[in-house]
C-alpha positions in Angstrom: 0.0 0.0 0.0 2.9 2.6 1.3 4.2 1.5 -1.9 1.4 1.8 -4.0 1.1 5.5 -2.4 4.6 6.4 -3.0 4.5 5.4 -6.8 0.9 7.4 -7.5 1.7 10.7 -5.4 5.8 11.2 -5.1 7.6 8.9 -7.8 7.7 12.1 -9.9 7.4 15.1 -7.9 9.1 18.1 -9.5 7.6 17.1 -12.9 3.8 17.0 -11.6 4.5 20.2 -9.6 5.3 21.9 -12.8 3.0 20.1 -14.9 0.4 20.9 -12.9 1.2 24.8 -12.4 0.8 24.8 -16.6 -2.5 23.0 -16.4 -4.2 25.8 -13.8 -3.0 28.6 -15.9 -4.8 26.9 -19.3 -7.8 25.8 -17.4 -8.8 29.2 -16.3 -10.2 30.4 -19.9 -11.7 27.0 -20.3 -13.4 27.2 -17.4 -14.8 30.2 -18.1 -16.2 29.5 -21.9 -17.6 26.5 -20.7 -19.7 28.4 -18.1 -20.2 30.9 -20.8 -21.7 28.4 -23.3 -23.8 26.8 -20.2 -25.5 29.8 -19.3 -23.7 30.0 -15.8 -21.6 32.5 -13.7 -18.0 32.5 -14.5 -17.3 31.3 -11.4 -19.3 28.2 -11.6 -17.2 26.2 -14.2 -14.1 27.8 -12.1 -15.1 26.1 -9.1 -16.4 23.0 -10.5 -12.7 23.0 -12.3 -10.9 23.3 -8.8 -13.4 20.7 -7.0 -13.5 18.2 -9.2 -9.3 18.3 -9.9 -8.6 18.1 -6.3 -11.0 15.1 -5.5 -10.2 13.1 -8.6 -6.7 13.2 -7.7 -7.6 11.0 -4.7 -10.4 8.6 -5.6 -10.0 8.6 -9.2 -8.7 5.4 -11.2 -6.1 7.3 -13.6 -3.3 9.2 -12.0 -2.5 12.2 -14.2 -5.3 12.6 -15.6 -7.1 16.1 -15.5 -10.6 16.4 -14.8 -12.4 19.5 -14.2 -15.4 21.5 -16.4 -15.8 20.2 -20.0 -17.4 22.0 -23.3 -19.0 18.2 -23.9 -21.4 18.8 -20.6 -21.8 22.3 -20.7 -23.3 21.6 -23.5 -26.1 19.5 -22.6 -26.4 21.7 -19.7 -27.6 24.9 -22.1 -31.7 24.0 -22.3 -31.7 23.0 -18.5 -30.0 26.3 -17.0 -32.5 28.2 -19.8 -35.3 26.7 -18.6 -34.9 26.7 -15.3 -32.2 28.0 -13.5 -28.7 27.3 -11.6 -30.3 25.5 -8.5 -31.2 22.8 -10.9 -28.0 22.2 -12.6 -26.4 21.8 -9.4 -28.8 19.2 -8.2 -28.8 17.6 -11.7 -24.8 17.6 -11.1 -25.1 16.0 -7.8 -27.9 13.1 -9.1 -25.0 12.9 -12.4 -22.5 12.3 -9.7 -24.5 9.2 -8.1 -25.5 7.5 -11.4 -21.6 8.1 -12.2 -21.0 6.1 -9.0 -23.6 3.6 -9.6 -21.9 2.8 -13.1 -18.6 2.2 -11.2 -20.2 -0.4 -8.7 -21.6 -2.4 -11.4 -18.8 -2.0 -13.2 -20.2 -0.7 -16.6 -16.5 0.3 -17.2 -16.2 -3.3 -19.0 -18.5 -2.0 -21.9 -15.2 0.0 -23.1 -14.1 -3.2 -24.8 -16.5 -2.7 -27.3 -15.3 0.3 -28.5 -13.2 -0.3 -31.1 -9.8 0.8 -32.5 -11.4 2.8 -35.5 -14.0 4.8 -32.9 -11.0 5.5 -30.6 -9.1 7.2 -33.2 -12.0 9.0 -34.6 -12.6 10.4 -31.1 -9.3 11.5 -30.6 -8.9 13.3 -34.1 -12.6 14.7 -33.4 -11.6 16.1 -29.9 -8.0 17.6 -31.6 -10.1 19.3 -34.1 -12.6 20.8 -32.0 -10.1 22.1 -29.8 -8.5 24.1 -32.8 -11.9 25.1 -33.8 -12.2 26.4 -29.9 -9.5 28.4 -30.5 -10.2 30.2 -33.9 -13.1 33.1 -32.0 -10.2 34.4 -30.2 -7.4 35.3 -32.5 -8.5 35.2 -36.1 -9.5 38.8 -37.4 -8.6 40.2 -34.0 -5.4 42.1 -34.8 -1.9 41.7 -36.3 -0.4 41.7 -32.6 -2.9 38.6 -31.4 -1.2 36.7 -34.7 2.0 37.4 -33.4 1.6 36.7 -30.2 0.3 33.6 -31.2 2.8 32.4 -33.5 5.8 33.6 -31.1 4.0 31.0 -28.4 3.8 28.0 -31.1 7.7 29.0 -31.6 8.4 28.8 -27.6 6.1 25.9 -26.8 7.8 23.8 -29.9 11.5 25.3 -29.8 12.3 25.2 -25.9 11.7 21.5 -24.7 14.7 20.9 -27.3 17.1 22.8 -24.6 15.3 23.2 -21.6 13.7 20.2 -20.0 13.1 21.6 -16.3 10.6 23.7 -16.9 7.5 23.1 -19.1 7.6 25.2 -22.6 3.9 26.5 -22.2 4.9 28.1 -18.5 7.6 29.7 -19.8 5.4 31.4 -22.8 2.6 32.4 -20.1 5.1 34.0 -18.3 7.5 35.8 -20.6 4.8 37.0 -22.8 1.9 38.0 -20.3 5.1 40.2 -18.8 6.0 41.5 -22.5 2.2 41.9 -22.7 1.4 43.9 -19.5 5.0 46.4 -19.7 4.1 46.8 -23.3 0.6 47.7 -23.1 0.0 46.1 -26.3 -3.9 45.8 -27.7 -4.1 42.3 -26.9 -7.6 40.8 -25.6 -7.1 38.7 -21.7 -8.4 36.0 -19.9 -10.4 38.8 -18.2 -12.6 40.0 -21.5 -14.0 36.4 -21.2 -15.7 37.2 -17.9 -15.3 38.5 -14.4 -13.4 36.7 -11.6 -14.8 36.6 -7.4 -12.1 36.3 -5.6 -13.5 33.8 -3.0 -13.3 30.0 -2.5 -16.6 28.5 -2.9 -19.3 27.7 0.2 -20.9 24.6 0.9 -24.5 25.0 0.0 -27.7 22.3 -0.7 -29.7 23.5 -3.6 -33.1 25.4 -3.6 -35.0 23.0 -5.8 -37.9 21.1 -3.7 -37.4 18.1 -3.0 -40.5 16.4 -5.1 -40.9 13.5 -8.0 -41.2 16.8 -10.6 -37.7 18.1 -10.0 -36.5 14.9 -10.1 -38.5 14.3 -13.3 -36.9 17.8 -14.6 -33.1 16.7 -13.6 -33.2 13.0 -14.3 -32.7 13.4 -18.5 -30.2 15.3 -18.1 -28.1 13.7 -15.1 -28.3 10.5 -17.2 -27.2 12.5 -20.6 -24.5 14.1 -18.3 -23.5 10.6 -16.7 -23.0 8.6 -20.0 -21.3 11.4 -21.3 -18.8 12.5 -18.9 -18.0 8.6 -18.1 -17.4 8.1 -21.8 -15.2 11.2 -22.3 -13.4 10.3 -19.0 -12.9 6.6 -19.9 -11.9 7.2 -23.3 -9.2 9.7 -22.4 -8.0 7.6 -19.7 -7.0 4.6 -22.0 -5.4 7.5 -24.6 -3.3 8.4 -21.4 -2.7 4.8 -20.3 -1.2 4.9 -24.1 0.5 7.2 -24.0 2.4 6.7 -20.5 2.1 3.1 -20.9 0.5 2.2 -17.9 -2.6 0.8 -16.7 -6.0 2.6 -14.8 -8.4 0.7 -13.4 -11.5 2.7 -15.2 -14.3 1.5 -12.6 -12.7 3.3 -10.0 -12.2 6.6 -12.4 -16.2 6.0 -12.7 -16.9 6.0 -9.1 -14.4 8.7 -8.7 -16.0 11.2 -11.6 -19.2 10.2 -9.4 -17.7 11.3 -6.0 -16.4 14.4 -7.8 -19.6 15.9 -9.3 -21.7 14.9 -5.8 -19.0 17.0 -4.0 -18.9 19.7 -6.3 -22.9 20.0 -6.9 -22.8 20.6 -3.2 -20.4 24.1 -3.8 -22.3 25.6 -6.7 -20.1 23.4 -9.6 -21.2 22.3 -12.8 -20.8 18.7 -13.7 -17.4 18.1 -15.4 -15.1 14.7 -16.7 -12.0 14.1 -17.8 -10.5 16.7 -20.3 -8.4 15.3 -23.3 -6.7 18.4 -24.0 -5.8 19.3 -20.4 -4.4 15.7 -19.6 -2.3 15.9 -22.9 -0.6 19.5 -21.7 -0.3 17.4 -18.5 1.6 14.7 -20.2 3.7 16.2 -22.4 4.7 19.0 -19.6 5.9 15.9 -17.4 3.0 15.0 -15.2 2.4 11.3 -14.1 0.9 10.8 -10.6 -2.0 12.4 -8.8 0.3 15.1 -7.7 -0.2 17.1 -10.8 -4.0 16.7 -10.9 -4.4 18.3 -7.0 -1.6 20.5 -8.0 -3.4 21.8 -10.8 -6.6 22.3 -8.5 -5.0 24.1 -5.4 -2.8 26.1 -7.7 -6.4 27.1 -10.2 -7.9 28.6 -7.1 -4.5 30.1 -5.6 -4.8 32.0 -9.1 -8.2 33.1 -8.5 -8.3 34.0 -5.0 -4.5 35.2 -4.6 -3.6 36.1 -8.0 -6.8 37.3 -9.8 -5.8 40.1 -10.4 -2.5 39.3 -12.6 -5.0 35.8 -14.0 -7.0 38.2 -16.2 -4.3 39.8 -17.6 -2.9 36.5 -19.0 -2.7 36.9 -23.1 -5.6 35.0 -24.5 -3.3 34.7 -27.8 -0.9 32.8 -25.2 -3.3 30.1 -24.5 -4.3 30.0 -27.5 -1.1 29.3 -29.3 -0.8 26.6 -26.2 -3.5 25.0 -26.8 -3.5 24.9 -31.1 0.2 22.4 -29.9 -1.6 20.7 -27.7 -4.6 19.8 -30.8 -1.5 19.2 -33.2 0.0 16.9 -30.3 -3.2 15.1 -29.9 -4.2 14.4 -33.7 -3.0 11.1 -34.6 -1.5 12.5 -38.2 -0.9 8.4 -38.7 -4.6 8.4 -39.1 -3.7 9.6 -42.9 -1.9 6.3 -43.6 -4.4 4.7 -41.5 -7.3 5.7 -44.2 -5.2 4.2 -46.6 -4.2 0.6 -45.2 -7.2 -0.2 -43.0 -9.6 -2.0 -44.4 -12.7 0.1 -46.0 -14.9 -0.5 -43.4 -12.9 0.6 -40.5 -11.7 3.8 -42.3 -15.4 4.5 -42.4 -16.0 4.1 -39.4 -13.2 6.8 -38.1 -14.2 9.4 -40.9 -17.6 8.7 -39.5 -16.9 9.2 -35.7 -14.8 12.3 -36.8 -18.1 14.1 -38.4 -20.4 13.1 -36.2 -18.4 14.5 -33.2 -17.6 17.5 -35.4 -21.0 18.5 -36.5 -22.4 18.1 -33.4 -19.7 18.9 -30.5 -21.3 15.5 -28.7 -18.5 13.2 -28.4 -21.1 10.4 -27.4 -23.4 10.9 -31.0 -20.1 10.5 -32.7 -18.7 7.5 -29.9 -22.2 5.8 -30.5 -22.9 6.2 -34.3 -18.9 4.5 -34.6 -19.9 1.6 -32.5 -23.6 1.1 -34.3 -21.5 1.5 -37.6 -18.9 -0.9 -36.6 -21.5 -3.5 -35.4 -23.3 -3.7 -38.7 -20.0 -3.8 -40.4 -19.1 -7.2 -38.7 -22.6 -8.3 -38.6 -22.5 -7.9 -42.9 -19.1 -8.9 -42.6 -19.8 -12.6 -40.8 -23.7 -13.2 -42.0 -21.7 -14.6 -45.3 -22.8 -18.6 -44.8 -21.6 -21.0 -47.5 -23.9 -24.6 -47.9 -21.8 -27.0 -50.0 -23.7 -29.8 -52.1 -22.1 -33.6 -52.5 -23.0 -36.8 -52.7 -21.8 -39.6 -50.2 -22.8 -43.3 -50.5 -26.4 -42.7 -51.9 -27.1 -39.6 -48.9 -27.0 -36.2 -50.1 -25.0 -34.1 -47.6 -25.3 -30.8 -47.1 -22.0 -29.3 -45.7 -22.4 -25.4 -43.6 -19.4 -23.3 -43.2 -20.0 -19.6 -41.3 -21.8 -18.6 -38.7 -25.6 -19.0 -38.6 -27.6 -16.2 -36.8 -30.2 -13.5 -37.7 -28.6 -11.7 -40.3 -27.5 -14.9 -41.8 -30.7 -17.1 -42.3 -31.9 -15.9 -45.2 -29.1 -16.8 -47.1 -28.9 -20.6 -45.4 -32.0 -21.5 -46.4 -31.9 -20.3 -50.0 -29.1 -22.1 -50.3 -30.5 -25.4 -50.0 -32.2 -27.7 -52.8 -35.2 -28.1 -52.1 -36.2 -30.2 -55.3 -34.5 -33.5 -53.8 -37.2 -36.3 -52.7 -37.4 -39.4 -50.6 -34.1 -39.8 -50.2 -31.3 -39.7 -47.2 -30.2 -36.0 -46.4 -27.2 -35.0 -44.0 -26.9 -31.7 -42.6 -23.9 -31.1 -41.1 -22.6 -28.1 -39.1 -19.3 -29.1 -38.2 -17.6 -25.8 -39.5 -20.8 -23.7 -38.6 -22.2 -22.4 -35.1 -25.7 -22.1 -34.2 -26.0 -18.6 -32.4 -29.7 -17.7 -31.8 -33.4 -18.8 -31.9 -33.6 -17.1 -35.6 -30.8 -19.5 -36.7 -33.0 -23.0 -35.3 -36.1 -21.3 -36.5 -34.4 -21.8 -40.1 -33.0 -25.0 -39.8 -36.4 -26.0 -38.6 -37.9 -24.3 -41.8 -35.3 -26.9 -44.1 -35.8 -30.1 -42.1 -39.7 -29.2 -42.7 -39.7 -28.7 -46.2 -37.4 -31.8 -47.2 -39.6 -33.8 -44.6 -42.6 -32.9 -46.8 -40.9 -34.3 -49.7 -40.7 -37.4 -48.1 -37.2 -37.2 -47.5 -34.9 -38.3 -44.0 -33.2 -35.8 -42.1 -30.2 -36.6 -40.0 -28.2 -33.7 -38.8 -24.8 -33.6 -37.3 -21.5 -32.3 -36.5 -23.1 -29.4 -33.8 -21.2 -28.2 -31.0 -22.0 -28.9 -27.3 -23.6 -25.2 -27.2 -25.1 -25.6 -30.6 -26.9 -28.8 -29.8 -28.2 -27.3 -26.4 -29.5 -24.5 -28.3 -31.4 -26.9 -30.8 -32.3 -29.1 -28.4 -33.9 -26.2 -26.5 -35.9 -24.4 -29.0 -36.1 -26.8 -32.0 -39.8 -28.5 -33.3 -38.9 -30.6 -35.8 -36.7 -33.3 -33.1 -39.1 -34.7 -31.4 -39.2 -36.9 -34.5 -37.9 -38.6 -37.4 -34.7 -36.1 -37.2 -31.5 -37.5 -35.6 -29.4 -35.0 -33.7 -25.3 -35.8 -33.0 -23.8 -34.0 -31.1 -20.2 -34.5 -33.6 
């Protein structure tokens, strides 16, 4: 356990310290637009941002990995705030916090292994894209200075790390050019034009909704929305950072953690928040590893706000912006390219598909979902293909099945068969086939009936030990004349 401790929180100190320190300064302006695009106070996605880093640090299931307020729930949070207010976003953060944790218990983290490889790289290229498109409001047709400010950060952030390894690139931009910035007085717009800061930590407070079957009526759609969403963003970007660290995260705990995290942080007037992609990249790549950087990155978010609020909104925006178009360029998989070319067609489809989807409509879990649907009925074409072999042994006419025979295969098995041949000996035999469902022995009961009325015998063999239970199970036609062997 001491172990175990030592590893998550102190194998790496300097580097998450650091790390950390860059991932407060770039979650601020987040923070901010995301409350901006929910409907909320500034202050609101701040807070949620500092509550949730700080207690994901300790009960989540991937250290390093940021979580705070996310553009992917403030979304879905728009028509509730509209309709009816801030008390009941923070009580449908608190019920999206215990569905989060009731996915955890039953372990619903399992379903990730049906995501496949395609919809994983779709989703990452989808979330690198729209956090260049995030970007593009705040420096293009804004002034000549913004362009170079932000072309001078893209220089520091890509240039530095090749002699200095210390300190992360993107703290050294915010730094040196918020300082060139301020003692030049150059016409550059701030963290501060995107909305006002309180400098005060936030107060423990229940919400004023009543507590009646209609609010939870009102809340429940969109705690569920908020639930699948977040766990799917957060599970997703823990196995990119399990890739890209190469180690492991145990992603039920991560659920119940998320859950733990947006209880706590309903509670002190936060919106609901997940795992951030783009925030646990700058992490990465500025040298964080263990939980340090992620309750770094929370106590230092609200030592900015509440110490240094005043200097915070004169932070560049062309600064974080420049920091955050290398952190999209760092998280597109430019192999994808080649990827297109080799995979086969189906799988590329499936990518470009995930990609649009998740464009189009900023929901990461339309585009997750439509890849996984798309994928399904790709393998489902790909293995329905059943091939029924003719030949003619010692007077019996044996009918040979190769492929798998389920639902979207049956059609093709029984129009396969010859159905002219009468009163003769007929073997049916599924040694290279496998009987999946009650569709498949509904049309094996449909040929043994139809050569039966042609006066023909039916013996059929080679099934499976689950095969043959199946049959035997659901099957009408053995209770006579048919002879089942098991091999």
């Amino acid at each position: 356990m001491l172990e175990k401790i030592k590893k998550e929180w102190f194998s790496n100190i300097r580097g998450d310290v650091l790390a950390g320190i860059v991932v407060a300064l770039a979650l601020i302006p987040e923070a901010i637009a995301f409350s901006i695009i929910a409907g909320v106070d500034p202050m609101v996605g701040l807070y949620a941002s500092f509550c949730i880093a700080v207690i994901i640090a300790f009960v989540g299931g991937r250290p390093g990995m940021i979580s705070a307020a996310t553009g992917a729930m403030a979304l879905l949070m728009v028509p509730l705030v509209k309709e009816h207010g801030l008390n009941y976003l923070l009580a449908a953060t608190i019920l999206t916090g215990i569905i989060q944790v009731l996915f955890g218990v039953f372990k619903i983290a399992r379903l990730m292994k049906f995501i496949p490889r395609a919809v994983m790289v779709g989703f990452v290229n989808s979330l690198a894209i729209l956090i260049f498109m995030a970007q593009v409001p705040h420096f293009i047709g804004i002034s000549t200075m913004t362009y170079i400010f932000v072309a001078i950060t893209l220089v520091i952030v890509y240039v530095v790390p090749r002699f200095i390894k210390s300190i992360p690139a993107p703290l050294i931009a915010i730094i040196v050019l918020t300082a060139v910035a301020i003692y030049s007085n150059f016409d550059l717009r701030t963290v501060g034009d995107l909305g006002s800061i309180t400098q005060s930590f936030p107060s423990f407070f229940i919400p004023d909704v009543p507590f009646t079957f209609e609010t939870l009526s009102i809340i429940f759609p969109y705690s569920i929305a908020l639930a699948i969403v977040g766990l799917l963003e957060s599970l997703l970007t823990a196995s990119i950072v399990d890739d890209m660290t190469g180690t492991e995260s145990n992603k039920n705990k991560e659920s119940r953690g998320q859950g733990i995290a947006n209880i706590v942080t309903g509670f002190f007037g936060g919106m609901a928040g997940c795992a951030m992609i783009g925030q646990s990249v700058i992490n990465v790549k500025s040298g964080g590893r263990g939980r340090l950087s992620t309750l770094i990155a929370g106590l230092f978010l609200i030592f900015l706000i509440i110490v240094l609020g005043d200097l915070v909104v004169q932070i560049p925006m062309p600064v974080l912006v420049g920091i955050m178009i290398m952190v999209s360029i760092g998280t597109f998989d430019w192999s994808s390219f080649s990827y297109l070319r080799k995979a086969p067609k189906s799988d590329a489809a499936v990518m470009l598909v995930t990609v649009v989807i998740v464009v189009a409509t900023h929901d990461l879990s339309k585009g997750v979902i439509a890849g996984v649907i798309l994928s399904a009925i790709f393998f489902v074409a790909k293995i329905s293909k059943i091939k029924v072999t003719k030949r003619l042994v010692n007077q019996n006419f044996v009918f040979d099945i190769e492929g798998q025979l389920f639902f979207a295969s049956v059609e093709g098995f029984v129009d396969s068969f010859d159905f002219t041949v009468e009163n003769s000996n007929i073997i049916i035999d599924f040694s290279n086939s496998h009987i999946w469902d009650d569709s498949a022995v509904g049309a094996i009961d449909k040929v043994v009936i139809k050569y039966r009325e042609s006066g023909n015998r039916i013996s059929i063999k080679g099934l499976d030990a689950t095969s043959k239970k199946l049959v035997d199970k659901l099957a009408v036609y053995n209770d006579s004349n048919a002879k089942l062997s098991p091999h």
